[in-house]
C-alpha positions as CSV (number, residue, x, y, z in Angstrom):
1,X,89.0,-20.5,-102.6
2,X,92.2,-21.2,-100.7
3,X,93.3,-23.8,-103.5
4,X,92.6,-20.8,-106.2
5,X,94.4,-18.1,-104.0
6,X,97.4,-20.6,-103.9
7,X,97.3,-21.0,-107.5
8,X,97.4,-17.4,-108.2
9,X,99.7,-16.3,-105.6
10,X,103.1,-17.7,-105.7
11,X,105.2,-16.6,-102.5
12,X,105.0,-12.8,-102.7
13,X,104.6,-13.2,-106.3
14,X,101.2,-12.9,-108.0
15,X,100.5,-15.4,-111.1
16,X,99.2,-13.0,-113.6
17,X,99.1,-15.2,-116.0
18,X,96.8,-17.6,-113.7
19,X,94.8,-14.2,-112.8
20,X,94.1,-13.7,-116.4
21,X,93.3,-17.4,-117.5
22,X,90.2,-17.8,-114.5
23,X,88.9,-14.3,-115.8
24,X,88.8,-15.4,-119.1
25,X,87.7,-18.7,-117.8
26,X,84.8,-17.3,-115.7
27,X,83.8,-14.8,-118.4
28,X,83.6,-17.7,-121.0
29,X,81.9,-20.0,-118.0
30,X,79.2,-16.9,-117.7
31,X,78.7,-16.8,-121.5
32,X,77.6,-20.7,-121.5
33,X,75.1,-20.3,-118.8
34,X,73.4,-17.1,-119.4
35,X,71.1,-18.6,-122.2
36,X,69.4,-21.1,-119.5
37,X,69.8,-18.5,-116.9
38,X,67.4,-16.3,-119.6
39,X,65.5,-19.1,-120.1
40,X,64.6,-19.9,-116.8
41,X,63.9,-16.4,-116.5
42,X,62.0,-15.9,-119.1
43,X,59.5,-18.8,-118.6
44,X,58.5,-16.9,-115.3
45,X,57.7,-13.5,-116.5
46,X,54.5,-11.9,-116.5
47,X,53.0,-11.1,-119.8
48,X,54.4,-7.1,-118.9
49,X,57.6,-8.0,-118.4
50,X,57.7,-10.2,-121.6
51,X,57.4,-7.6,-124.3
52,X,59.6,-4.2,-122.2
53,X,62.1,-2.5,-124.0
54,X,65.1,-2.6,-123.6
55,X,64.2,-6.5,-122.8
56,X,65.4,-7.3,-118.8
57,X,67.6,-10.2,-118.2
58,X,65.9,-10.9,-114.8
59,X,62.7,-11.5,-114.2
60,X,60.9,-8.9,-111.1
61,X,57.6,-10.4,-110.4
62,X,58.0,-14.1,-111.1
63,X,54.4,-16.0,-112.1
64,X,53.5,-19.2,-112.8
65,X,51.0,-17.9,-115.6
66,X,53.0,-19.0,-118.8
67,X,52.8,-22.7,-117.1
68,X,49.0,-22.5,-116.5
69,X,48.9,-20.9,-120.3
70,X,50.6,-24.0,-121.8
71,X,48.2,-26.7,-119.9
72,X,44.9,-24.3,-121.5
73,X,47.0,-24.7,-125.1
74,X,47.6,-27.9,-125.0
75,X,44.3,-28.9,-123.7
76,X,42.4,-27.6,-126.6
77,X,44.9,-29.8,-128.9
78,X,43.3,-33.0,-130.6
79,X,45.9,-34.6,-128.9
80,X,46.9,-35.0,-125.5
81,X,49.9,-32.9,-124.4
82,X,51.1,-36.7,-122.3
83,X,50.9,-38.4,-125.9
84,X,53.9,-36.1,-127.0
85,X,55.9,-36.6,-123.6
86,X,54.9,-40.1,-123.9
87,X,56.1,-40.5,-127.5
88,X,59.6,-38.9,-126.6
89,X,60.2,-40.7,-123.7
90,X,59.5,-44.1,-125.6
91,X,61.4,-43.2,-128.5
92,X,64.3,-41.7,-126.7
93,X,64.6,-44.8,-124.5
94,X,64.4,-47.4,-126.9
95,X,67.1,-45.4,-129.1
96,X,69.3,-45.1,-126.4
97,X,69.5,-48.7,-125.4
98,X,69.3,-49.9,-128.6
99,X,72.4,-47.7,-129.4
100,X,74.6,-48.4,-126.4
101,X,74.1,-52.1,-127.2
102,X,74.5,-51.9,-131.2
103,X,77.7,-49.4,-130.7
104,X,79.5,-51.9,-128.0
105,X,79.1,-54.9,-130.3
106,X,80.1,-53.3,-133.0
107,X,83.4,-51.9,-131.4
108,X,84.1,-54.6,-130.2
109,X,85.6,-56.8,-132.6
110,X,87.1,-53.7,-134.5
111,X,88.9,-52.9,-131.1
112,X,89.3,-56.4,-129.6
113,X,89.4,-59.1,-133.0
114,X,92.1,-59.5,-135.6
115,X,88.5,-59.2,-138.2
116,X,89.3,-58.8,-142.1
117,X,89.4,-55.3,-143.3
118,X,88.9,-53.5,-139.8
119,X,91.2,-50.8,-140.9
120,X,89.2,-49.9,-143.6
121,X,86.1,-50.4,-142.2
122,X,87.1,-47.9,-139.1
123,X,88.2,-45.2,-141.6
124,X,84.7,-45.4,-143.4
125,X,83.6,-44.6,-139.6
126,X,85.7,-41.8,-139.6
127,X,84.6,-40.8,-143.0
128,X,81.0,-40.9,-141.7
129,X,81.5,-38.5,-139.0
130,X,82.2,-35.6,-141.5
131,X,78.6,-35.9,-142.8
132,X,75.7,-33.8,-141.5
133,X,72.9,-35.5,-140.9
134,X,70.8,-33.3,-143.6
135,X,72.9,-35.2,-146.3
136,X,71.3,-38.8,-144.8
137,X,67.8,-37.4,-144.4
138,X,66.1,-38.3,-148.0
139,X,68.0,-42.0,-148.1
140,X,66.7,-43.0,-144.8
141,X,63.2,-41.7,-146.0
142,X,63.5,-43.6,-149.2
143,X,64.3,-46.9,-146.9
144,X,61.9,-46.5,-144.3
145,X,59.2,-46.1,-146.7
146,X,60.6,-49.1,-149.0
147,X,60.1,-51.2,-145.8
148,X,56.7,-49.7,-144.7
149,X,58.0,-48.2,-141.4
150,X,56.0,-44.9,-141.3
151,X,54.0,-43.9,-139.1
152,X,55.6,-46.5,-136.4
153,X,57.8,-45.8,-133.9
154,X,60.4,-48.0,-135.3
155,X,60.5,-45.0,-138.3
156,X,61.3,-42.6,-135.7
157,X,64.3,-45.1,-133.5
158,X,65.9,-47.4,-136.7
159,X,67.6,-44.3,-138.5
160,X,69.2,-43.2,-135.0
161,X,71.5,-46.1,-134.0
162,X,73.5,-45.9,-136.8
163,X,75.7,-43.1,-135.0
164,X,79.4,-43.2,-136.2
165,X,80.3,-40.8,-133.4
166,X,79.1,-43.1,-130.7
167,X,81.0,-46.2,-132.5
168,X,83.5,-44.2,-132.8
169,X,83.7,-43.1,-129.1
170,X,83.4,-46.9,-127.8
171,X,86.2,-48.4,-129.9
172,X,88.7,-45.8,-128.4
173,X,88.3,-46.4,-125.0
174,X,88.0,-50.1,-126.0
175,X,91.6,-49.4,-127.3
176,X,92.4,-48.8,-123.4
177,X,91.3,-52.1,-122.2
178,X,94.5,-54.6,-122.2
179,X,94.2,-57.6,-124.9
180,X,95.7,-59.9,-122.0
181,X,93.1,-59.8,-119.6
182,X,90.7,-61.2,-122.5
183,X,93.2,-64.0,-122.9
184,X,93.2,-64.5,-119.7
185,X,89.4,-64.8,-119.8
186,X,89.9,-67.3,-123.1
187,X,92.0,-69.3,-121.2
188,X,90.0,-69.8,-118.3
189,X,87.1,-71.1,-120.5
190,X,84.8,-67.7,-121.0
191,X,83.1,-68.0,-124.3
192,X,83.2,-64.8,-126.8
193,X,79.6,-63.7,-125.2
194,X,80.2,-64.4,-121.6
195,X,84.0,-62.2,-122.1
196,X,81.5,-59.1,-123.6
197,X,78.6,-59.0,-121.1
198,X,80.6,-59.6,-117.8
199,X,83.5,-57.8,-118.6
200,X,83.8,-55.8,-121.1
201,X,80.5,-54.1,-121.1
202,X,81.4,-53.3,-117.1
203,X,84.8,-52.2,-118.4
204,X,82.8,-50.0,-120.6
205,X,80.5,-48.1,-118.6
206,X,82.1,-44.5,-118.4
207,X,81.9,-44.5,-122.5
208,X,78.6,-46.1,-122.3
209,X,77.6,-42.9,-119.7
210,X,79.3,-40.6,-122.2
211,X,77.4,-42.3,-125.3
212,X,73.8,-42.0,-123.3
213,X,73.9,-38.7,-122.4
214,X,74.5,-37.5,-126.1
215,X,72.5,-39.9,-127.6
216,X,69.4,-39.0,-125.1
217,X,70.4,-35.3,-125.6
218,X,70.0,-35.7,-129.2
219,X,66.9,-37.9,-129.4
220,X,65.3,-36.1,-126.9
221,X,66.1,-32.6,-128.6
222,X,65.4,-33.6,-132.2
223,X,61.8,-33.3,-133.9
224,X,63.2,-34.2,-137.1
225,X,61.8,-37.4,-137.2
226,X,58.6,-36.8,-136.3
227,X,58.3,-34.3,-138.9
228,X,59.5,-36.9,-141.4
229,X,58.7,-40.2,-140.9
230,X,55.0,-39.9,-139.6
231,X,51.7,-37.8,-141.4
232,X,49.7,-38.9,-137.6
233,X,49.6,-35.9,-135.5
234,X,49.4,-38.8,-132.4
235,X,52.8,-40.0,-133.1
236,X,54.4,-36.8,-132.9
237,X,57.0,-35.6,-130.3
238,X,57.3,-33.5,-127.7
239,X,59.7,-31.6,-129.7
240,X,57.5,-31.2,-132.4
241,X,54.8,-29.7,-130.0
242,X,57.2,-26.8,-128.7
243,X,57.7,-25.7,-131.9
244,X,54.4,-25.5,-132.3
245,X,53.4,-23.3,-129.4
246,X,56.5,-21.3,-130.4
247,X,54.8,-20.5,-133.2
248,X,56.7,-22.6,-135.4
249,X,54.1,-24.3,-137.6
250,X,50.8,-22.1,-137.9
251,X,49.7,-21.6,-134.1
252,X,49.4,-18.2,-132.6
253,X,52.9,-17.2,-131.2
254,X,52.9,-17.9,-127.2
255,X,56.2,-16.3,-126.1
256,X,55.5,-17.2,-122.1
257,X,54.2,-20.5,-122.8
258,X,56.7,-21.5,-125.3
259,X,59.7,-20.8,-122.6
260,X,57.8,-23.1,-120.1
261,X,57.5,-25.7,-122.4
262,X,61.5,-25.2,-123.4
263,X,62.3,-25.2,-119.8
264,X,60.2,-28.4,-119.3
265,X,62.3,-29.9,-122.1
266,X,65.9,-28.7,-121.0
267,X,65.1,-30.3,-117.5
268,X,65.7,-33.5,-118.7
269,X,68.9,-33.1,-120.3
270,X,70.3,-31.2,-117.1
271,X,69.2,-33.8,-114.7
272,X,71.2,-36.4,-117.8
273,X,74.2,-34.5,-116.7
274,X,74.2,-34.0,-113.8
275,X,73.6,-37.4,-113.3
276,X,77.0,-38.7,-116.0
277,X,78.9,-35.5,-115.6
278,X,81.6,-37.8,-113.7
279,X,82.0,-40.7,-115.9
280,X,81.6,-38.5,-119.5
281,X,84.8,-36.5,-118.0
282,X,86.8,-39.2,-117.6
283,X,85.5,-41.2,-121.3
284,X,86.7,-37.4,-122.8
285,X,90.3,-37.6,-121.0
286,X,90.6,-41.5,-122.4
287,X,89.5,-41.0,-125.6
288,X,92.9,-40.6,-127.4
289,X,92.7,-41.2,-131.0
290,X,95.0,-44.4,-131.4
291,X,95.2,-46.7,-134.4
């Protein structure tokens, strides 16, 4: 408070201009967290307070009934509702591993290796990166079926660690890291591996946080692949159930439990930032586009 009072008052003088930018600030800060603020909000109203009009923001007698109501639903499901949590976690931790290692090797010898066409190939990166990934969807199907992937789990984690965006990301703060301190490995006798696993994957590991908390984000979020590459309801995803008790593929609308299960769902992306908040800042205030 003292450090923002400073900043706005200047001697006698008042900083209108600073006044102005933290109420714009603090009005677009308020924006961004009112939809979880409604969220959590909503996933605690009683059935009353779910349908008034005009709708209120806040909830006035908070319940735990729209939590007991998603246990009944999903306990008259054929499958578990642990199978889906299950599912995402397994799928959403294999991708993200398998990504953080595939985009770091592949960076590296773009960033780090004078390899034959790496200028093209890093402009077909860029390139990728303008594509939706809609436009990908029927390709990958056509390959994962080719290769007799569905209804696996490998169906639902092979199509997400091709991620130009997270290659992308790695390379440029790969570009930070001075070539002479890898020479200085070569010369001391480090072989290629020992140089990528001991220091520069260490070197790496604010990008790394920056590329796990998207990549869980995503994987976690998405029920795209479940709806595509599997036909067996026991290999869907958590995802996949919530828009289900939403009311999103033939079930009975369940606005109370449907919050709960979104608020269950948002939890783990929350605590994922909370956790890398630090480290993605600093990959976002490194990442300079150089080249």
């Amino acid at each position: 408070m003292t450090i923002l009072s400073g900043s706005m008052v200047k001697g006698r003088r008042v900083d209108w201009g600073g006044v102005i930018l933290y109420l714009f600030l603090s009005c677009f800060a308020i924006l961004m967290v009112a939809p979880l603020v409604y969220l959590v909000s909503t996933a605690f109203k009683p059935l009353e307070e779910l349908f008034l009009f005009p709708p209120r923001f806040f909830v006035i007698n908070p319940t735990l009934k729209n939590f007991n109501d998603l246990l009944m639903i999903t306990s008259a499901s054929t499958v578990p509702f642990s199978r889906y949590i299950f599912n995402s976690l397994f799928i959403t931790i294999a991708s993200v591993s398998l990504g953080v290692v595939i985009s770091a090797m592949a960076a590296y010898p773009l960033s780090k290796h004078q390899m034959p066409f790496r200028k093209q190939i890093f402009s077909m990166i860029i390139l990728a990166l303008m594509f939706a990934p809609a436009v990908t969807q029927i390709p990958q199907y056509l390959v994962i079926t080719k290769l007799g992937l569905m209804n696996t789990y490998w169906a639902m984690i092979v199509p997400g660690l091709a991620a130009p965006v997270f290659l992308f990301l790695t390379k440029q703060f790969l570009d930070q890291i001075p070539d002479a301190l890898l020479e200085a490995a070569k010369i001391d006798g480090a072989r290629e591996w020992v140089i990528f696993w001991r220091i520069v994957m260490p070197m790496l590991k604010p990008a790394l946080s920056t590329v796990v908390l998207l990549s869980f984000i995503s994987t976690w979020n998405d029920p795209g692949p479940a709806m595509l590459f599997t036909t067996s309801e026991s290999m869907k995803t958590l995802p996949y159930a919530l828009s289900t008790i939403s009311g999103g593929t033939g079930v009975i609308a369940q606005a109370g439990a449907g919050a709960a299960a979104a608020l269950l769902t948002v939890i783990p992306s929350i605590v994922m930032f909370v956790i890398s908040q630090r480290m993605v800042l600093e990959t976002m205030a490194h990442s300079g586009i150089k080249d």
